[in-house]
C-alpha positions as CSV (number, residue, x, y, z in Angstrom):
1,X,-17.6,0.6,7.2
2,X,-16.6,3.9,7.9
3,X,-15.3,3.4,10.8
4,X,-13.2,0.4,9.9
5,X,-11.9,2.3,7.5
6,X,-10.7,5.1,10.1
7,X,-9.4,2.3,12.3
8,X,-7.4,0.6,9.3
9,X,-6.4,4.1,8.0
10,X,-4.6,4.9,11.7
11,X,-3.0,1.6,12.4
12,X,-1.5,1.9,8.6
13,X,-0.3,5.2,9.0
14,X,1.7,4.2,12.8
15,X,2.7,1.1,10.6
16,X,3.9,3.1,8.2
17,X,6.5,5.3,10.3
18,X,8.0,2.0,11.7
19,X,11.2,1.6,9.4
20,X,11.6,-2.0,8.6
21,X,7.9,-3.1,8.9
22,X,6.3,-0.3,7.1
23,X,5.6,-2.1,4.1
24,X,3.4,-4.2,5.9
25,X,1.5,-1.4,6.2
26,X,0.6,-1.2,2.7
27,X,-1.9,-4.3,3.4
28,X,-4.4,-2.4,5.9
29,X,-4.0,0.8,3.9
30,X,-5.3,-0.3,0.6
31,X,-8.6,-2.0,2.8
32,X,-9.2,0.9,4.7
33,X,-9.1,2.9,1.3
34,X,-11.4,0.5,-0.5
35,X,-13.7,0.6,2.6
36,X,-13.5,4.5,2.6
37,X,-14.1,5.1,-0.8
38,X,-17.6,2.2,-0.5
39,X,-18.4,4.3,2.9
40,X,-18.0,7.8,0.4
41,X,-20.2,6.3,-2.1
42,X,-23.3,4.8,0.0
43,X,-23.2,7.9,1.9
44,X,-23.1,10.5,-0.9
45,X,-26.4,8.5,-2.5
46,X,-28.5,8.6,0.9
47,X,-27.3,12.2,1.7
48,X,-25.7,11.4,4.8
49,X,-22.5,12.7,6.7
50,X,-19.7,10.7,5.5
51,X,-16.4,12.0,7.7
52,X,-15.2,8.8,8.8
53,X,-15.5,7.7,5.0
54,X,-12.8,10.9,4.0
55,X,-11.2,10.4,7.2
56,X,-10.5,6.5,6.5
57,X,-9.4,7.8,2.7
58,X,-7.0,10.3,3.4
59,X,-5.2,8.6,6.6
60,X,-4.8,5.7,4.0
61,X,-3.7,7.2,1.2
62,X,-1.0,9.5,3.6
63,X,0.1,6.0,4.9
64,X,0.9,4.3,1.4
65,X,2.8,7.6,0.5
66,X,5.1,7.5,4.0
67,X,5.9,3.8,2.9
68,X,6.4,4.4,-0.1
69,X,8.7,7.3,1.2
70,X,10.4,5.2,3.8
71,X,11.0,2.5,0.8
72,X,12.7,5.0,-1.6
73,X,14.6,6.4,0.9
74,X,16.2,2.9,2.0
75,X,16.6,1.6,-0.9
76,X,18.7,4.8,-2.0
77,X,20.5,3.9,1.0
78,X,21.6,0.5,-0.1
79,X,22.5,1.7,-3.2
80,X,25.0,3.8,-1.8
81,X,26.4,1.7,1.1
82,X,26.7,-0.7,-2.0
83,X,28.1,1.4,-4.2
84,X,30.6,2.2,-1.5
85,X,31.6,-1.3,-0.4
86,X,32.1,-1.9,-3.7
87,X,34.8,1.0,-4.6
88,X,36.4,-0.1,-1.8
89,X,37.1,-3.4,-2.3
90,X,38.1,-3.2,-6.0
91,X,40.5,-0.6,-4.8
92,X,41.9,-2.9,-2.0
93,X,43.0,-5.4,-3.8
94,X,44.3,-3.2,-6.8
């Protein structure tokens, strides 16, 4: 599981810096996370190394923050291209 979870948490995070499919990223993130923390847990209990576990955590979590990133920051640019082609077609016709 561990290493599924590393292999999730990478393809997420390249996912993630692709501008219009990064939200599909989200998907493979929140597995390899839930895979992580399960790898974490049954690893802490037999006293074993549990890198790829951490790994697979923090490489998800970093790739549901760039989406969410790259989701904020385009929907602040609609906004304002909105905003804008709205002022100027009320003033257009006015």
């Amino acid at each position: 599981m561990g290493i599924a979870s590393l292999v999730l948490g990478i393809v997420s995070l390249i996912l993630a810096f692709v501008p219009c499919c990064g939200i599909v990223s989200v998907i493979p993130a929140i597995i390899g996370l839930i895979l992580g923390i399960v790898e974490v847990v049954k690893k802490k209990k037999a006293g074993e190394p549990k890198g790829k576990g951490i790994a697979g955590i923090v490489l998800g979590v970093v790739a549901i923050i760039v989406t969410i990133v790259w989701f904020l920051v385009f929907g602040v640019a609609a906004m304002d291209s909105y905003n804008d082609s709205m002022s100027y077609s009320s003033s257009y016709y006015y």
